[in-house]
Structures are given as structure tokens and as C-alpha cells.
C-alpha positions as CSV (number, residue, x, y, z in Angstrom):
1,X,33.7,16.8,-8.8
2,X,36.1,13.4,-9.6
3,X,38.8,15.1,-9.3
4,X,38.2,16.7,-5.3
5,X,39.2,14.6,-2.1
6,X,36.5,12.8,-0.8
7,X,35.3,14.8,2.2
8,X,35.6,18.1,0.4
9,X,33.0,16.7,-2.3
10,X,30.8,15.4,0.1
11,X,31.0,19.0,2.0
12,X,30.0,20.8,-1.2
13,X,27.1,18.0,-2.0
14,X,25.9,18.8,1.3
15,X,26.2,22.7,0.7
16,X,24.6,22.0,-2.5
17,X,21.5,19.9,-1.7
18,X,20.4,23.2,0.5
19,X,21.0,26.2,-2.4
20,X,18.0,27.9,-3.7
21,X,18.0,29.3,-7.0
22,X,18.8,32.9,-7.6
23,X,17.5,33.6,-10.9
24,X,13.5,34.7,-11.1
25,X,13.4,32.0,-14.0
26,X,14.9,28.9,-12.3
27,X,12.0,29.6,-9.6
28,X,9.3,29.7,-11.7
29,X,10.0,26.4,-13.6
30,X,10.9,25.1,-9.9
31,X,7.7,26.5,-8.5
32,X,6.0,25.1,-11.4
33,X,7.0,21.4,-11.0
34,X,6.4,21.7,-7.9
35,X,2.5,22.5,-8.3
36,X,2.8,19.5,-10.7
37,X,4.0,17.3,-8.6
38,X,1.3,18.3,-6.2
39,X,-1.9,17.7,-8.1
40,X,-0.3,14.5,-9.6
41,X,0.1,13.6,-5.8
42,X,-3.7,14.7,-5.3
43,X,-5.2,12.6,-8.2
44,X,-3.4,9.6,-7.3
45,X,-4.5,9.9,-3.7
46,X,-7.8,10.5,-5.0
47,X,-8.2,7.2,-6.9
48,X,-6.3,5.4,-4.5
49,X,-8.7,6.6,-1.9
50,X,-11.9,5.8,-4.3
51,X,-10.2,2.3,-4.6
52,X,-10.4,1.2,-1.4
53,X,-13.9,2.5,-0.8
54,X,-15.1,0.7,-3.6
55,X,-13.4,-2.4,-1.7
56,X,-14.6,-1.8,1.1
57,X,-17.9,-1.3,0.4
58,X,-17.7,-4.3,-1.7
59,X,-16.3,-6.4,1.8
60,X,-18.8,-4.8,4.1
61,X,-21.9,-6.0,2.0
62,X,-20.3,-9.2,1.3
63,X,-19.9,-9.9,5.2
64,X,-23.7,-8.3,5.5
65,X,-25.1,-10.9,3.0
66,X,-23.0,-14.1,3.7
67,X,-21.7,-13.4,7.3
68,X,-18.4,-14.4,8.2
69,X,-15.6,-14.5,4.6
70,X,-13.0,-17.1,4.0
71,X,-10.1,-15.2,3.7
72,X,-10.2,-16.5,0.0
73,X,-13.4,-14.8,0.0
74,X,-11.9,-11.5,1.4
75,X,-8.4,-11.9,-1.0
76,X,-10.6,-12.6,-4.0
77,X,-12.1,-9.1,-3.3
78,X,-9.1,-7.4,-2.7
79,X,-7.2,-8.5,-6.1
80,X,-10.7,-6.7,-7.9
81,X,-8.6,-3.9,-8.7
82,X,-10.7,-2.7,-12.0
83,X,-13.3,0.2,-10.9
84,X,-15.9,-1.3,-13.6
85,X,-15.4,-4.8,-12.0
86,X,-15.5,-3.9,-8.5
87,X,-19.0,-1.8,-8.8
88,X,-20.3,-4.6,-11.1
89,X,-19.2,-6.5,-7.7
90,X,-20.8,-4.1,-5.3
91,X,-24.2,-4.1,-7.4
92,X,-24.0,-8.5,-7.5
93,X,-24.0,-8.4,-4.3
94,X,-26.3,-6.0,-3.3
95,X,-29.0,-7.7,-5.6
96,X,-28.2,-11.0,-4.4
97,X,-31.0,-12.3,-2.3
98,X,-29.3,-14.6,0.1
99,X,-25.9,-15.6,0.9
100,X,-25.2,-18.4,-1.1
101,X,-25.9,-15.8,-4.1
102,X,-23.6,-14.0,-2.9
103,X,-21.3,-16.4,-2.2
104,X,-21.7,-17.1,-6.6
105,X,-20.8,-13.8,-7.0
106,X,-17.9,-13.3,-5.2
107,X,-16.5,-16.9,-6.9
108,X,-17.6,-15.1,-9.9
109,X,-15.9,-12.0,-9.9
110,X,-12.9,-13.6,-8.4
111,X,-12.7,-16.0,-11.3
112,X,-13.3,-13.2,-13.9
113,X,-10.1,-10.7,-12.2
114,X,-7.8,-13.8,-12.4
């Protein structure tokens, strides 16, 4: 490939990013990673997606027990990026009878995922 003028390697790049394999065997391994690559895709999304619920929820009854957040408040809650820590958050503040116990244990759990 060194060794070709310039614009006929980039031509055959280009021809070459758009081949499809011919052999039954090449396909299947492609096929393969492919499928891999997928549910790899789907899991992450998955836990992603569970991550921010968890921080939402966690937000949402925050807001419901003190009222308005600081946005320390609100970042604190956001860097909780343990699953553990941020249901252990969620449960705090759901048990926390008014707002300045919940306001102890957001400072809390914002100290603790420093």
C-alpha cells in the first residue's frame, strides 16, 4: 500500500471499506462479533439506563422532602455513581421525616462518594 500514489491508495481504501466477505467462514465470525457487540451495547444501555433512574429517583424524592436543591445538593447526587450507595441514598431519604433529615443525608452520602 506504501508503495502506490496517493490517490490510487485512497481509491482502493475506499473500495475496500465497502467489500463484504466471500467466504461462508469470514461471515460467521463477522456475524458473530457483530451479535457481540450488540448485547454488549444492550447491557451497557441497560445499566446506564438503571443508573440514571436510580438518580433520579434519588433527586425527585430529595426535591419532595426538602423542596428546592442547591445545586451542590443536586451535584452531590449526581457524582453517587455506586448502585449500593445510591439506593442506600434513595432509602435515607425516603425514611427521613422532614427536610432537614434529608438535607443530613444527602451531606452524608455526598461526603461518603468523595
Amino acid at each position: 500500500m506504501d508503495a502506490l500514489p496517493e490517490p490510487l491508495r485512497r481509491a482502493l481504501e475506499a473500495d475496500m471499506q465497502h467489500a463484504e466477505y466471500r467466504t461462508e467462514f469470514a461471515r460467521k465470525y463477522v456475524a458473530e462479533g457483530r451479535q457481540e457487540g450488540r448485547q454488549e451495547g444492550r447491557q451497557e444501555g441497560r445499566q446506564e439506563g438503571r443508573q440514571e433512574g436510580r438518580q433520579s429517583a434519588a433527586l425527585e424524592l430529595a426535591r419532595a422532602k426538602v423542596g428546592e436543591l442547591t445545586a451542590q445538593e443536586e451535584g452531590a447526587v449526581k457524582l453517587v455513581t455506586d448502585p449500593d450507595r445510591l439506593t442506600a441514598l434513595i432509602l435515607a431519604l425516603g425514611l427521613a421525616r422532614d427536610g432537614q433529615e434529608a438535607r443530613a443525608a444527602l451531606s452524608l452520602h455526598a461526603a461518603l462518594s468523595r
